[in-house]
LUMLUMKOL-895649 format. One line per field, with one value per residue: residue number from 1; x, y, z of N, C-alpha, C in turn; residue in one letter. Coordinates in Angstrom, 2 decimals. Example, Ala and Ser with C-alpha at 12.3 -4.5 7.8 and 13.67 -1.06 7.14 Angstrom:
seq = (1,2)
n_east = (13.19,12.85)
n_north = (-5.69,-2.25)
n_up = (7.80,7.08)
ca_east = (12.30,13.67)
ca_north = (-4.50,-1.06)
ca_up = (7.80,7.14)
c_east = (13.20,12.90)
c_north = (-3.30,0.03)
c_up = (7.80,7.87)
type = (A,S)
This chain:
seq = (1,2,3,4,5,6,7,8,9,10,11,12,13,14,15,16,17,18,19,20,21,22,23,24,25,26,27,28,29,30,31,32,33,34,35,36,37,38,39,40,41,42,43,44,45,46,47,48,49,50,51,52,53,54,55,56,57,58,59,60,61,62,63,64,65,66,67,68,69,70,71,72,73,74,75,76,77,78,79,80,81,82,83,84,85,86,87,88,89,90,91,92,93,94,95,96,97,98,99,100,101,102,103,104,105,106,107,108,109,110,111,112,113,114,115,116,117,118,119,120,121,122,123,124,125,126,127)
n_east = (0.85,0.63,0.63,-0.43,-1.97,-2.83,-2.90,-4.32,-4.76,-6.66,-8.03,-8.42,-6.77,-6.27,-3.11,-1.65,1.07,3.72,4.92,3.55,1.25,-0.81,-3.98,-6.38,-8.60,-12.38,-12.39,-10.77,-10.34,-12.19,-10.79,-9.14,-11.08,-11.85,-9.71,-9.65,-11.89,-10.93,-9.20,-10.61,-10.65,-11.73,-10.64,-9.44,-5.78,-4.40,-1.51,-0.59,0.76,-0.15,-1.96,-3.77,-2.44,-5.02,-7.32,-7.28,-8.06,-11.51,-13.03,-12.89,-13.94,-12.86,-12.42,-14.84,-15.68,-14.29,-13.72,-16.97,-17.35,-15.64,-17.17,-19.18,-19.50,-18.52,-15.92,-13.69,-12.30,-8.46,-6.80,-3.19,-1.05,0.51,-1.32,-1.40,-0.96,-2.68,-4.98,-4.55,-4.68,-7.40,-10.82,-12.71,-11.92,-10.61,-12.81,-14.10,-12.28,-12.41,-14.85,-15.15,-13.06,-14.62,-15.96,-16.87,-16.16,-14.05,-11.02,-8.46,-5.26,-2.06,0.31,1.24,0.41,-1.94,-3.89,-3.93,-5.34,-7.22,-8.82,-9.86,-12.98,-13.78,-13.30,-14.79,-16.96,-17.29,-16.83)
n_north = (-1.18,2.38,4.20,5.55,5.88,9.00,11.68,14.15,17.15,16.30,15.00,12.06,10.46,9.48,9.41,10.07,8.22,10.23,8.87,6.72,4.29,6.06,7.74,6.81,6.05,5.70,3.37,3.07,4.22,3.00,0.85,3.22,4.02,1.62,1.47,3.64,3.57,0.90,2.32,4.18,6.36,10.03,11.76,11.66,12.43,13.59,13.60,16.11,14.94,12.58,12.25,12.00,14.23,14.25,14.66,16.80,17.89,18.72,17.95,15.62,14.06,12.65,13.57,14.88,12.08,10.38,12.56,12.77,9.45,9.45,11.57,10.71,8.06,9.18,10.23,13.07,15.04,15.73,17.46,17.62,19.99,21.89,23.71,25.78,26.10,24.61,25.90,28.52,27.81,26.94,28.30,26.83,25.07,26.50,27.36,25.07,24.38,26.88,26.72,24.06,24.69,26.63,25.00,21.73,19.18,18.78,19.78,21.92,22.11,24.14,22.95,21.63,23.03,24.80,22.93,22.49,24.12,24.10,21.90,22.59,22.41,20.18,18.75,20.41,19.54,16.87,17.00)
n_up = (0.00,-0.78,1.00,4.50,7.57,9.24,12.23,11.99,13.08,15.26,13.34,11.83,9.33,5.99,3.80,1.34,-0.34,-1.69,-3.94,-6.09,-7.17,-10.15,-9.45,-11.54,-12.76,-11.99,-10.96,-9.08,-6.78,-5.15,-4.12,-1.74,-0.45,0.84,2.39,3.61,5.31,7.00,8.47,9.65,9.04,8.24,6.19,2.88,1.62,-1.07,-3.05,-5.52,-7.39,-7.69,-9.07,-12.68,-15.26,-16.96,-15.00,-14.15,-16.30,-16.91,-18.82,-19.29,-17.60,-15.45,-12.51,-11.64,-11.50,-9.81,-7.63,-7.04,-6.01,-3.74,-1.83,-1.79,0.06,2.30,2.39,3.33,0.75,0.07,-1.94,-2.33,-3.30,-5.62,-7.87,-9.46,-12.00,-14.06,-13.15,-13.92,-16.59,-17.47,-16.96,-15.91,-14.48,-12.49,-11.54,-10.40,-8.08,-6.76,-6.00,-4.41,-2.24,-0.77,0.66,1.97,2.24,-0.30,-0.70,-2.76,-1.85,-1.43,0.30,3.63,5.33,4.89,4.35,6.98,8.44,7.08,8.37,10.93,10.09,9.29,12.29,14.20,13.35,14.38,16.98)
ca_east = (0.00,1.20,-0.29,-0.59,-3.24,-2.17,-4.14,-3.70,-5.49,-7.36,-9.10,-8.05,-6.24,-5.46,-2.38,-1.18,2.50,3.96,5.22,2.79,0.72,-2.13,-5.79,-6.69,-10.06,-12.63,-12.49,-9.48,-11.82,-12.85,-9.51,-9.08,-12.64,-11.95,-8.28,-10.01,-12.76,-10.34,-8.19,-11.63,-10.63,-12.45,-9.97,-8.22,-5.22,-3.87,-0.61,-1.35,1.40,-0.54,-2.91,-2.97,-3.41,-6.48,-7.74,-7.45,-9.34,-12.74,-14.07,-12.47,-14.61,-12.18,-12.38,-15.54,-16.03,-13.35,-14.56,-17.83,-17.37,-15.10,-18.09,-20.84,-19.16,-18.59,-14.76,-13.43,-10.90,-7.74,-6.09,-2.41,0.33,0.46,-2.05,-1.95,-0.67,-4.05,-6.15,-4.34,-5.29,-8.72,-11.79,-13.90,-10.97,-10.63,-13.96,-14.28,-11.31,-13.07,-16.00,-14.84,-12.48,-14.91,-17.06,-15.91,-16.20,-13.07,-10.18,-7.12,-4.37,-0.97,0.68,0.50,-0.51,-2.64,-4.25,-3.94,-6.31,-9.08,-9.24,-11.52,-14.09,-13.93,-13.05,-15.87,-18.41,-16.40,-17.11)
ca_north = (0.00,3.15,5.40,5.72,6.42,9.52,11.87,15.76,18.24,15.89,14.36,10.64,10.43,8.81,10.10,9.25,8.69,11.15,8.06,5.45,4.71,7.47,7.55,7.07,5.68,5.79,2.17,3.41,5.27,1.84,0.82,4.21,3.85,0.78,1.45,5.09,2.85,0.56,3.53,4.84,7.93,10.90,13.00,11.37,13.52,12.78,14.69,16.56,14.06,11.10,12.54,12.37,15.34,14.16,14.90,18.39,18.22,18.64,17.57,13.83,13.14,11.80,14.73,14.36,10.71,10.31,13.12,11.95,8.69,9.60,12.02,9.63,7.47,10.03,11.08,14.52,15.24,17.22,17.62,18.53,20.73,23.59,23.70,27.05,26.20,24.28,27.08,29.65,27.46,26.68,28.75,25.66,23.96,27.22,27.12,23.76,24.84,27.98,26.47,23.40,25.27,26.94,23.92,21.25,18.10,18.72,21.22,21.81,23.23,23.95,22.96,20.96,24.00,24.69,21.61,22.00,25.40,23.72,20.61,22.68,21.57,18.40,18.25,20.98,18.57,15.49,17.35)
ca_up = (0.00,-0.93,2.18,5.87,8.29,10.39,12.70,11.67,13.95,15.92,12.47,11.45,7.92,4.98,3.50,0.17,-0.57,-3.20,-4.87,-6.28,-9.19,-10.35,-9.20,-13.56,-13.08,-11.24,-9.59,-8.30,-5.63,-4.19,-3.70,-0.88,0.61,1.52,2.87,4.66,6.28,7.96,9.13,10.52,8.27,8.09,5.01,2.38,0.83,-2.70,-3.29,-6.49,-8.11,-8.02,-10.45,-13.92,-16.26,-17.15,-13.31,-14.63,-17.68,-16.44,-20.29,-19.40,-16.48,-14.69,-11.43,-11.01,-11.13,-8.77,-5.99,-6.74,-5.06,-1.91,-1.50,-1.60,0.80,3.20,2.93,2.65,0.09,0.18,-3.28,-1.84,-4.24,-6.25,-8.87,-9.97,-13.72,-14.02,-12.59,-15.32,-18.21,-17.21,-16.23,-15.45,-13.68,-11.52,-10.99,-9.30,-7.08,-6.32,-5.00,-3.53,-1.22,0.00,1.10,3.82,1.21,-0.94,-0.99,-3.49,-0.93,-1.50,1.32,4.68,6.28,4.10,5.04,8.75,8.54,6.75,9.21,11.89,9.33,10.26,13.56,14.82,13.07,15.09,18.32)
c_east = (0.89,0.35,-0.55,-1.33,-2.42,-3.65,-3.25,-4.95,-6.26,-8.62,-8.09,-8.25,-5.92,-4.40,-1.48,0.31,2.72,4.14,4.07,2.01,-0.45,-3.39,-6.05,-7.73,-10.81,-13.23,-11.22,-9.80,-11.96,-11.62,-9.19,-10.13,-12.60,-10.50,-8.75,-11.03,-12.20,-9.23,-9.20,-11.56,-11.76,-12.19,-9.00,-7.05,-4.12,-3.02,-1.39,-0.43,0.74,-2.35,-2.90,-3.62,-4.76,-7.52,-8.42,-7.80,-10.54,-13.58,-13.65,-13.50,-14.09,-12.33,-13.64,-16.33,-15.55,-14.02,-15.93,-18.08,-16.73,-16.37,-18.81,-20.44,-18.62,-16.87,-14.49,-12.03,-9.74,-6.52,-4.08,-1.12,-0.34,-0.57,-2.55,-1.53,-2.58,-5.29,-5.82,-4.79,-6.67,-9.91,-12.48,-12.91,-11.04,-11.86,-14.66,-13.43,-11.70,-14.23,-15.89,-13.95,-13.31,-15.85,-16.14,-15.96,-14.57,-11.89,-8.69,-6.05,-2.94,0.33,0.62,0.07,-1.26,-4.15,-5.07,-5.12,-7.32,-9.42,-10.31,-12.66,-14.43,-14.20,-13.80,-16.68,-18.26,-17.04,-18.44)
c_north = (1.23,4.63,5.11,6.50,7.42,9.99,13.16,16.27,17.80,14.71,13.20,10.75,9.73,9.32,9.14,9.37,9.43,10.08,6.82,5.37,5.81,6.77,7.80,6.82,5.80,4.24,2.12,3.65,4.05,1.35,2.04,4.23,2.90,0.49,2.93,4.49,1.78,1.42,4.25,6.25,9.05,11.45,11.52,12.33,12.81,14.10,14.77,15.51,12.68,10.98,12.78,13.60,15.14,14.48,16.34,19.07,18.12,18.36,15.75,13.40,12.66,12.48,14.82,13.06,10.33,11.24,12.75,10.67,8.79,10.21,11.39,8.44,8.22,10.30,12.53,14.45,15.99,17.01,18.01,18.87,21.51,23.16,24.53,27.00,25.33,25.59,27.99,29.31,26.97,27.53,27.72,25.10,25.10,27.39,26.26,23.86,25.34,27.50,25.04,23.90,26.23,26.10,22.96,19.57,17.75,20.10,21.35,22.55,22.73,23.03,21.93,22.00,24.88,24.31,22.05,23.34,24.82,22.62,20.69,22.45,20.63,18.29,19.18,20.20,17.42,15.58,17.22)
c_up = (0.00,-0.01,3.50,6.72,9.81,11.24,12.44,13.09,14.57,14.68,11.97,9.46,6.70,4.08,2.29,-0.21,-1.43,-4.10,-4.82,-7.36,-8.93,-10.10,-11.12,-13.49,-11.77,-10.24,-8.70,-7.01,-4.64,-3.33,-1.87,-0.27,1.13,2.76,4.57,5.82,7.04,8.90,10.01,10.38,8.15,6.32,4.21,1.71,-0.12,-2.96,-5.15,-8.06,-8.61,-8.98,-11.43,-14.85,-16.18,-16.35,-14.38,-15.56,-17.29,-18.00,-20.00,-18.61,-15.28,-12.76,-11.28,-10.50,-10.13,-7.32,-5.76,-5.48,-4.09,-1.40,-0.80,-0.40,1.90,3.51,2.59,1.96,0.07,-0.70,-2.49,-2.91,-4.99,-8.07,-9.72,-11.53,-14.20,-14.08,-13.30,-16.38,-17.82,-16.50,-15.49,-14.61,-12.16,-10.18,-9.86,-8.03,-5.98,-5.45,-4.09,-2.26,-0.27,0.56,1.85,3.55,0.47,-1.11,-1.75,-2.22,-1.21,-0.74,2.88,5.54,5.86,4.71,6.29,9.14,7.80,7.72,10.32,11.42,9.60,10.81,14.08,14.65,14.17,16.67,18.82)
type = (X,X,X,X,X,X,X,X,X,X,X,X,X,X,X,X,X,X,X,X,X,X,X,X,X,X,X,X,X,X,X,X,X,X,X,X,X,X,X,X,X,X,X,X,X,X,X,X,X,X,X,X,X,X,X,X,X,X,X,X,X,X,X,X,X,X,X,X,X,X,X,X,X,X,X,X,X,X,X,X,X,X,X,X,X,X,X,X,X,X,X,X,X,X,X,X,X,X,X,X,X,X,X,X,X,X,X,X,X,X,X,X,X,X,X,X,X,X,X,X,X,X,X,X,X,X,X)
């Protein structure tokens, strides 16, 4: 397995190595729901490496098939690395960014601290 179950800010994790193969489809998804539900996960976070272009074509499908199902199975997502060449060539890509970051489902963030400032999301609901 290429990932380890931490605990960030009081919320229980799934944490994806930088190195491993790409989320490409979306039975990939099942694979991590079933890895986040024995971790007793709340968040999974998918460095922004282990996604392929295609993630970031919002005409492929692939980005929302994929958040789709963590959704629907009740994890929260957290995209992590720099994604601002994406978000220059894309209105619609920005878009999804734009409004997922501000919601408590899925968030692109640069950073682990980043990260560590959206997690009271979570962990207020937790309480």
């Amino acid at each position: 397995m290429t990932a380890e179950c931490v605990e960030r800010e009081g919320v229980r994790c799934v944490q994806l190595f930088d190195q491993g193969p790409l989320l490409s489809r979306g039975g990939d998804a099942a694979e991590w729901i079933s890895f986040a539900s024995n971790c007793d996960a709340e968040l999974l976070v998918i460095p922004r490496n282990r996604l392929p272009e295609g993630f970031f074509d919002l005409r492929s499908g692939l980005a929302g098939e994929l958040l789709q199902k963590f959704v629907t199975y009740g994890l929260h997502i957290a995209i992590l690395g720099d994604v601002s060449n994406e978000i220059a060539g894309s209105r619609s890509f920005a878009s999804l960014v734009l409004e997922s970051n501000r919601g408590d489902r899925c968030w692109f963030v640069k950073n682990p601290e980043e990260l560590s400032s959206q997690l009271h999301k979570i962990a207020d609901r937790s309480r």
